[in-house]
C-alpha positions as CSV (number, residue, x, y, z in Angstrom):
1,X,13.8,-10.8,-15.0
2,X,13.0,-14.2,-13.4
3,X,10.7,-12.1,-10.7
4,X,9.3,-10.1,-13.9
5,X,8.4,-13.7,-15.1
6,X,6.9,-15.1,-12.1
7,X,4.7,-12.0,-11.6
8,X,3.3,-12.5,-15.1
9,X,2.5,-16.1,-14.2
10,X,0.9,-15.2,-11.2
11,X,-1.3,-12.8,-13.4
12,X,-2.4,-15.3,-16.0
13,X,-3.4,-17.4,-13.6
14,X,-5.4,-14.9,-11.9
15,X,-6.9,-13.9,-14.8
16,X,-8.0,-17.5,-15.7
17,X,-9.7,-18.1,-12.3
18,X,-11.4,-14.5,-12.6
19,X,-13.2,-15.7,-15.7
20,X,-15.1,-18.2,-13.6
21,X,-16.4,-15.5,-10.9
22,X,-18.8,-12.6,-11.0
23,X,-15.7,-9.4,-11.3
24,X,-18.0,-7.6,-8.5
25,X,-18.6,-10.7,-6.1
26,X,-16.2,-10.6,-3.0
27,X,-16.2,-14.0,-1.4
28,X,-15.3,-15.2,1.6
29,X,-13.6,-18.5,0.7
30,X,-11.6,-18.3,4.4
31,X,-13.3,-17.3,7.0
32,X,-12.2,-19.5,9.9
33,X,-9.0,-18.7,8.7
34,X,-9.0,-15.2,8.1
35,X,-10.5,-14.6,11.9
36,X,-7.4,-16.7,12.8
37,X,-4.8,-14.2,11.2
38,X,-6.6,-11.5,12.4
39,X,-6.4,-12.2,15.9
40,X,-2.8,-13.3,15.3
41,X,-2.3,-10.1,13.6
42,X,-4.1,-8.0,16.7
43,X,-2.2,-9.8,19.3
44,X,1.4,-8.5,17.0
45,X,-0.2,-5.0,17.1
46,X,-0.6,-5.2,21.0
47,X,2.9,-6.0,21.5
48,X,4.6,-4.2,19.1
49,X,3.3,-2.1,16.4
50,X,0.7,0.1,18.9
51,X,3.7,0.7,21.4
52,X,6.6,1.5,18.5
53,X,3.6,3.8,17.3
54,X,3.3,5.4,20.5
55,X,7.0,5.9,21.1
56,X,7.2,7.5,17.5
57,X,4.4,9.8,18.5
58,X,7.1,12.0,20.6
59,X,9.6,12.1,17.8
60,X,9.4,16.2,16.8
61,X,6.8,16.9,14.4
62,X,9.3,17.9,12.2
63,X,11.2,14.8,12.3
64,X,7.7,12.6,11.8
65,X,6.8,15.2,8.6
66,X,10.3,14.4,7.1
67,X,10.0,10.6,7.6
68,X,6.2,10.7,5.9
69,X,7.8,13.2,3.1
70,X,10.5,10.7,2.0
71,X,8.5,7.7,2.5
72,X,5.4,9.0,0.6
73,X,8.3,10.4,-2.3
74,X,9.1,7.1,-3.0
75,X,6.0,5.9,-3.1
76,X,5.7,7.4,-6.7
77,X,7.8,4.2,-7.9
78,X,5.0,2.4,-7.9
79,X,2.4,4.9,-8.1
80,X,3.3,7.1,-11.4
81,X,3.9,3.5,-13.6
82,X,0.1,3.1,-12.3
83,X,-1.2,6.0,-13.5
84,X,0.4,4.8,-17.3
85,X,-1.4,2.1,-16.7
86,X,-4.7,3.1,-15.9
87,X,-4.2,5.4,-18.9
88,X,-4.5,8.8,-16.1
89,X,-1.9,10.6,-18.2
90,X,-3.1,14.1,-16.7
91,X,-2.0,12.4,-13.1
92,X,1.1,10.7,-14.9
93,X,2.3,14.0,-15.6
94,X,1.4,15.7,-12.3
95,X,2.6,13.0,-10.1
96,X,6.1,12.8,-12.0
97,X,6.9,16.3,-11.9
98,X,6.2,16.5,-7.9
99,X,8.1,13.6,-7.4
100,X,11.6,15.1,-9.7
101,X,10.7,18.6,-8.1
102,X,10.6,16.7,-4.6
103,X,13.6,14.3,-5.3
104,X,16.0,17.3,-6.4
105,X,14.5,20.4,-4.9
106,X,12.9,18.6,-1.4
107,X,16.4,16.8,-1.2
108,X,15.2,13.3,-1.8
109,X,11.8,14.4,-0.6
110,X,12.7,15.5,2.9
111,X,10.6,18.7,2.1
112,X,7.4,18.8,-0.1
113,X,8.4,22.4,-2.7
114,X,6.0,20.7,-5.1
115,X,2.9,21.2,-3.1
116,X,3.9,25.0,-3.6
117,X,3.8,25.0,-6.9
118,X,0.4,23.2,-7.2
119,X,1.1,19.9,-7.6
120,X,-0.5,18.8,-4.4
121,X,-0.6,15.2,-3.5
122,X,-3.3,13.2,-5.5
123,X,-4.8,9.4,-4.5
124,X,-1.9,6.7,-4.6
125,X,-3.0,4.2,-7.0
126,X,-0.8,0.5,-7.4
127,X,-0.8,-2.8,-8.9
128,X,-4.1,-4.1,-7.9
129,X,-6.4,-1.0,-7.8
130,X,-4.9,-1.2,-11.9
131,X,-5.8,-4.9,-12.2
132,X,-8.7,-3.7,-10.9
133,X,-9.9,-0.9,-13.6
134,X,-8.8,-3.8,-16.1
135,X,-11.6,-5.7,-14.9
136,X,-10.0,-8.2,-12.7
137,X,-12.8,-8.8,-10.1
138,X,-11.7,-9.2,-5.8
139,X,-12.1,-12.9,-5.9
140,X,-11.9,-14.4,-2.2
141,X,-11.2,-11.8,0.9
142,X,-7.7,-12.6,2.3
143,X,-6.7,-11.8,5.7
144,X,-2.4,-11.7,5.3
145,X,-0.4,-11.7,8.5
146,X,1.3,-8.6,9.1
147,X,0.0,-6.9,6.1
148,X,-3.5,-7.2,7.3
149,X,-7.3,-7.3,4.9
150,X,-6.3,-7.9,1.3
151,X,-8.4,-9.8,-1.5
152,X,-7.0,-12.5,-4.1
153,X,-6.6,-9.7,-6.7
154,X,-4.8,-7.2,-4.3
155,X,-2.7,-10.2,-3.2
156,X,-1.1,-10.2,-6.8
157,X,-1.5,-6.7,-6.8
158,X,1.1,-6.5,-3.6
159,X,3.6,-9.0,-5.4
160,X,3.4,-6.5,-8.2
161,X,4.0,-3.0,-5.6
162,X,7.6,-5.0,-4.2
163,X,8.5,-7.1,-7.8
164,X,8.0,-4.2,-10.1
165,X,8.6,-1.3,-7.8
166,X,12.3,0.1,-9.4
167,X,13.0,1.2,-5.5
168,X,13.1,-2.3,-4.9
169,X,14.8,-3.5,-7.5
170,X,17.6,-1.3,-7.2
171,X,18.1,-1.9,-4.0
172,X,17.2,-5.7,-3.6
173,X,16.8,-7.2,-6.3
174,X,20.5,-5.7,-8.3
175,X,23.5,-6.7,-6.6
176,X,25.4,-4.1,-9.1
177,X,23.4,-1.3,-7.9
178,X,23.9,-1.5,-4.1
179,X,25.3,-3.7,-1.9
180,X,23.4,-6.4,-1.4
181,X,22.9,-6.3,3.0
182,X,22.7,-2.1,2.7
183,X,20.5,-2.3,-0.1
184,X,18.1,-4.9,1.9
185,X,18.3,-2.7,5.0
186,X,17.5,0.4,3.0
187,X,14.4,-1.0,1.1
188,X,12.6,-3.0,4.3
189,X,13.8,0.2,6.7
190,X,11.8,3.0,4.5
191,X,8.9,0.2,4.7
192,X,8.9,0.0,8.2
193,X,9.2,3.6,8.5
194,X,6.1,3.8,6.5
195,X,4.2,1.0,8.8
196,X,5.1,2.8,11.7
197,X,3.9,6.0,10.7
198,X,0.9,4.6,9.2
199,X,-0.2,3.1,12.6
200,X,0.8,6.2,14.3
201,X,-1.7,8.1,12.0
202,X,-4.4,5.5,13.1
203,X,-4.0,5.3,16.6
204,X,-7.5,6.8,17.5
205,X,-8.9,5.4,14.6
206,X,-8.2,2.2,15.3
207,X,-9.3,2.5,18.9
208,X,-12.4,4.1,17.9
209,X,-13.6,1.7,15.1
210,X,-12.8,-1.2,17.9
211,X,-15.0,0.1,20.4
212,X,-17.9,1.1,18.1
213,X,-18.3,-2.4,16.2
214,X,-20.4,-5.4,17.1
215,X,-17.6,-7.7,15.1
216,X,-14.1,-5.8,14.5
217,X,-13.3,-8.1,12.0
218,X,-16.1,-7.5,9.6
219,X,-16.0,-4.4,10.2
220,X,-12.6,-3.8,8.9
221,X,-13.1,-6.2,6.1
222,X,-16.0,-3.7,5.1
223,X,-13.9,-0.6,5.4
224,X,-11.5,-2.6,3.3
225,X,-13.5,-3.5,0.3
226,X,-15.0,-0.4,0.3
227,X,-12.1,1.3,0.2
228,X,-10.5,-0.6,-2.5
229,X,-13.8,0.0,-4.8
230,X,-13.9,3.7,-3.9
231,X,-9.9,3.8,-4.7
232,X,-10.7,2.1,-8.7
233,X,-13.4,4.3,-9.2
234,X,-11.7,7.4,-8.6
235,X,-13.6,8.8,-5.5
236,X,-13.1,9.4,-1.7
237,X,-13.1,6.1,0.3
238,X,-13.4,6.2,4.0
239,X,-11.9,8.3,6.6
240,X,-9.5,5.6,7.4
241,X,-6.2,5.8,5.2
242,X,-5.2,1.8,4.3
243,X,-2.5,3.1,2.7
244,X,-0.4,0.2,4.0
245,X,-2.5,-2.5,3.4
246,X,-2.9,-2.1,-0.9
């Protein structure tokens, strides 16, 4: 409740600065800054996200589709309370019946019987593509270690995917769900699970985008931002998933 109570805060106050700044303006308040993480946030990849990828890449491709099956089932924690939201009751519906269908039949998601029956895997949505369709604008562009490009609104939005996310909650944040260390190793293990896999999905793309841009930063700031927009609007984005970074 006290998290709850914060996030609201957080909200309000993000609301109140919005109203002083054009909802599609995108500023870069940071920019010395931002490079600064960014670099910071390369050199980590160098030595250690690129190379766990790599090592992941040999896992069985069974094993890597049963790790991205789970960790994309409980993605719906956050994602089906965002359709409600949005007020996409048609993809409400869809996405909770292929996530009960996948939690009992797929055994906790491990295998994907939903996509079988036709309810194939629609665009994730979370906290700040739904701040977004409210009206709340980007604000500044963000660069967040470890979690990479973000905005001021997607910032909140993040805060919003871990503090309102009941996967979280029962495993963090109640002590009379789980025990406490298991539940902690649980939650942050499934979301490194997803990182990893993430990156290993990107390796070429990554590599790619590097050596075809003038400035890599901007670049992926670009892809960002348009991504996000694409995302609120309800269309295909780029061919780069940023799946991690919303």
């Amino acid at each position: 409740m006290r998290s709850l109570k914060l996030y609201l805060t957080v909200i309000f106050i993000i609301i109140t600065f919005q109203s002083h700044v054009n909802a599609k303006e995108t500023k870069e308040c940071f920019e010395n800054v931002n490079r600064a993480i960014f670099n910071f946030n390369e050199s980590l990849d160098k030595a250690i996200f690129k190379p766990v990828a790599k090592g992941y890449s040999h896992l069985p491709q069974p094993i890597k589709t049963s790790i991205r099956n789970v960790t994309s089932n409980i993605s719906y924690t956050v994602i089906i309370p965002n359709h409600f939201l949005q007020g996409n009751f048609k993809n409400f519906a869809h996405d909770s019946g292929r996530f009960i269908i996948n939690s009992v039949f797929g055994i906790l998601g491990i295998f994907d019987p939903a996509s079988s029956l036709g309810l194939t895997k629609l665009e994730p949505e979370d906290y700040g593509q739904t701040l977004g369709v409210w009206g709340i604008g980007n604000g500044c562009y963000v660069m967040l270690p470890i979690f990479g490009p973000s905005t001021l609104r997607d910032t909140v939005g993040k805060m919003g995917n871990m503090l309102l996310d009941p996967f979280y909650m029962i495993t963090v944040g109640e002590k009379e769900f789980l025990d406490n260390n298991f539940g902690d190793k649980t939650y942050y293990l499934e979301k490194g699970f997803d990182a990893v896999d993430f990156r290993y999905e990107n390796l070429n793309n990554f590599e790619n985008l590097k050596k075809n841009s003038l400035d890599y930063y901007s670049t992926v700031k670009s892809l960002y931002l348009q991504r996000r927009e694409n995302q609120i609007q309800n269309s295909t984005g780029s061919n780069l998933e940023w799946k991690n970074f919303n």
